[in-house]
C-alpha positions as CSV (number, residue, x, y, z in Angstrom):
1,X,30.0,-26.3,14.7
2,X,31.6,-29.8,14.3
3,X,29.7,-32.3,12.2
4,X,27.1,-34.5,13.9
5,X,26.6,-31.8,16.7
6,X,22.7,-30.3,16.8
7,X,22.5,-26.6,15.7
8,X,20.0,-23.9,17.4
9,X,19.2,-21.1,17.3
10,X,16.5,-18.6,18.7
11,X,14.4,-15.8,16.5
12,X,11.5,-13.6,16.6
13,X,9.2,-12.3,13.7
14,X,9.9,-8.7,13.2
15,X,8.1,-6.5,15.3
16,X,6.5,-8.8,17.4
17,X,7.9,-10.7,20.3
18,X,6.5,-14.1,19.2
19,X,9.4,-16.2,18.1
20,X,10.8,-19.6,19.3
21,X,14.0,-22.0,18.8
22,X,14.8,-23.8,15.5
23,X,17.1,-27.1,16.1
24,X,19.0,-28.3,13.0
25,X,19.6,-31.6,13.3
26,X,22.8,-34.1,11.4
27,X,19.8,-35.9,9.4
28,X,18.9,-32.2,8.0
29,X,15.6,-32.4,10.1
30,X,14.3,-28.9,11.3
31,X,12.4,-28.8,14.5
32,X,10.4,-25.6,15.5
33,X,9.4,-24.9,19.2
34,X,7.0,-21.8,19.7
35,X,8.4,-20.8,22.6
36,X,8.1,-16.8,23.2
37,X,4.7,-15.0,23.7
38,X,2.7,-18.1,21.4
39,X,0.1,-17.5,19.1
40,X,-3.0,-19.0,20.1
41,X,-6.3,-19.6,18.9
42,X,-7.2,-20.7,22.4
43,X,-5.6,-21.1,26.1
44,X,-4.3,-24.1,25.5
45,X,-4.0,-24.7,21.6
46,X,-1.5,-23.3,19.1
47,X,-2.6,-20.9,16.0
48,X,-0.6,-23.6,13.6
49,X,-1.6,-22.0,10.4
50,X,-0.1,-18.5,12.0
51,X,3.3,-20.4,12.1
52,X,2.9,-22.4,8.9
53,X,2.2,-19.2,6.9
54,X,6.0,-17.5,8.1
55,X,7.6,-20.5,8.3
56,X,7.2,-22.7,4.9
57,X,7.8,-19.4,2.6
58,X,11.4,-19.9,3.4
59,X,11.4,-23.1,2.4
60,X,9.2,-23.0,-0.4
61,X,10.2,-22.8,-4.0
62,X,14.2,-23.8,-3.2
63,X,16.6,-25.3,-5.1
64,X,18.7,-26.6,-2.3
65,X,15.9,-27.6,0.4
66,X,13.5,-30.9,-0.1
67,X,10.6,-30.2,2.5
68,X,9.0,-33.9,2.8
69,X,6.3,-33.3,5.6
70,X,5.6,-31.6,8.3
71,X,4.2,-32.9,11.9
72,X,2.9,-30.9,14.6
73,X,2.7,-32.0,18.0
74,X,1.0,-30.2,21.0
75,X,1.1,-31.2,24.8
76,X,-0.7,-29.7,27.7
């Protein structure tokens, strides 16, 4: 990876095949894209709070991360 260049890569929670592609930005900003078998609460709209409660763990509580906000945006 050279410096300035967008990092990705793709993962799935453990025994499931729900997962999707994280993209590591220069600026340090993260961006998640649910993108294999979704959680939903309907057919249309994203179980957010399913996502939120495996994703900021990993962030939470470290020395070396500063998580400032986080936006969620869905399109049909």
């Amino acid at each position: 990876m050279r410096a300035g260049e967008v990092f990705g890569i793709r993962l799935f929670w453990d025994g499931a095949d729900v997962g999707g592609e994280f993209l590591v930005f220069p600026s340090c900003e993260v961006v998640f894209s649910p993108t294999m078998d979704r959680v939903k609460l309907g057919p249309r709209t994203t179980d957010v709070s399913w996502y939120l409660a495996r994703i900021l763990p990993v962030f939470a509580g470290r020395d070396d991360v500063d998580l400032d906000s986080w936006i969620w945006r869905e399109t049909a």
